[in-house]
Every structure is written in C-alpha cells, then in structure tokens.
C-alpha angles and dihedrals in degrees: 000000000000107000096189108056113240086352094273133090088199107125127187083224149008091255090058087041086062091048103053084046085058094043094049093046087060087051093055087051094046087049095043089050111016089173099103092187085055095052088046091057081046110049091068084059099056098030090069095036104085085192081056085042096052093035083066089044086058092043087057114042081050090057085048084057097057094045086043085055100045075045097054082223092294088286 
C-alpha cells in the first residue's frame, strides 16, 4: 500500500494540498488497521467520541503541514 499517492506530496494548491493530508491520513488508518470489517465495528465508537474526533483532526492538520512544507506554502 502506497502511503504517499502517486509518491509525491507536491500539490498545484493549498486546497489539493488538504485534501492529500486527508487522504493520507486515511492511508495511515487503513495501514494501522487493514481489517475493513474491523474499521467498520469501529467507525460507530469514535463517531460519536469528540477526544477520537479531534484526535483525526490532529492527525490531519499534521499530515497538512507536511504537504504545506514539500509545497514551500505554496510561495
């Protein structure tokens, strides 16, 4: 499983640049747990758990940075 779509974190803008940190946020969960009937038992717990909610926000907004940085902020 390529965690890193297409093998590059360069984005055209900062919008596509959210949207490959979400992605590869989503990778790192499907890695972490490749069961996807166990995801699925899962995703009801922390749907409903705003500490797991803002856990994936974090998760997310790291991965952003990342992308932001290959990206030189889009400068």
């Amino acid at each position: 499983m390529a965690l890193v779509p297409d093998n590059t974190l360069i984005t055209a803008t900062p919008e596509e640049g959210r949207a490959l940190a979400l992605k590869m946020a989503r990778l790192v969960i499907k890695a972490t747990q490749p069961d996807d009937a166990v995801r699925g038992r899962l995703r009801p717990v922390y749907a409903e758990d705003p500490h797991a909610l803002i856990a994936i926000g974090h998760v997310v907004a790291v991965e952003f940075a990342t992308v932001a940085a290959a990206n030189d902020y889009w400068r």
